[in-house]
C-alpha angles and dihedrals in degrees: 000000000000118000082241106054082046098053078044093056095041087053095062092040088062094052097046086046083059099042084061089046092048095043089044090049086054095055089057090068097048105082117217095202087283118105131229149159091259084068096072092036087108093050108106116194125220086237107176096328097315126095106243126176113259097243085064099066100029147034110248110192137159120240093179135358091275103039140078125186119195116202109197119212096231119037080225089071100065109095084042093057091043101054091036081071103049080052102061087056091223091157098248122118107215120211113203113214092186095260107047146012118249120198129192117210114208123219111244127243125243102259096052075058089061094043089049086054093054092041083054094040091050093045088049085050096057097042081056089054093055092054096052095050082051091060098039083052089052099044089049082049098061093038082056090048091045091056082056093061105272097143112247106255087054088063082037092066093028079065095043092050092048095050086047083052093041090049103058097039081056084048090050096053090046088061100036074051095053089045093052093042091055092041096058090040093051110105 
């Protein structure tokens, strides 16, 4: 094939490739009744007058599957991160000990379950949906390159290749999607 029809299929490699890291990054904030620090990656902290994420001024770990405990840096930052947490509505109520910040996760009911598998479904649509429009980029790509005088095997094959790629990203997604699904089903 031509160095062009390569670059073109590359190229949509690349963006599938993108669409699974995205969708996968996405996953990580949807809890599945496990905590951990992810959980708290949206929380900002009121740090000297700037808002700085959470994981920047403390140390957030997980002592057992339900708990979180956040060490901050300075013992000052305790009340901040505290109510930077009730802030984010996330959902959690904090206890300060004086030394550290507890957190109890709650399992989740079964119909928040239900909710976490739409909102996964939904995410996994609209990977799918990224890597459709990477093929239909590609595709308008080789026809381009077909007008220009690549024979027309050559963009056959280019197509072919891109619906084989396209297949198995959706395929992909389809499996990240079941994972997810049993993981936030799972009591």
């Amino acid at each position: 094939m031509t160095e062009e029809i390569d670059f073109i299929i590359d190229t949509a490699k690349e963006h599938m490739e993108g669409s699974i890291a995205h969708l996968e990054k996405e996953f990580l904030n949807i809890r599945a009744g496990k905590a951990t620090p992810q959980m708290l990656g949206g929380v900002f902290v009121d740090y000297y007058g700037s808002q700085t994420p959470l994981s920047q001024v403390a140390n957030i770990n997980v002592p057992d599957a339900r708990t979180l405990t956040v060490t901050p840096w300075e013992k000052s930052m305790l009340q901040p991160i505290e109510k930077a947490i009730m802030i984010a509505n996330l959902g959690f109520n904090p206890m300060n000990n004086g030394d550290n910040i507890i957190i109890s996760v709650p399992p989740l009911t079964e119909e928040r379950r239900r909710d976490l598998v739409k909102q996964a479904k939904s995410e996994a649509e609209d990977a799918k949906i990224g890597i459709r429009n990477a093929r239909k980029d590609a595709n308008t790509e080789i026809k381009k390159e077909e007008k220009n005088g690549t024979s027309e095997d050559i963009c056959k094959t280019a197509e072919e290749t891109i619906q084989k790629l396209t297949d198995s990203y959706i395929k992909k997604i389809d499996d990240h999607l079941a994972v997810k699904e049993a993981e936030i089903m799972k009591v």
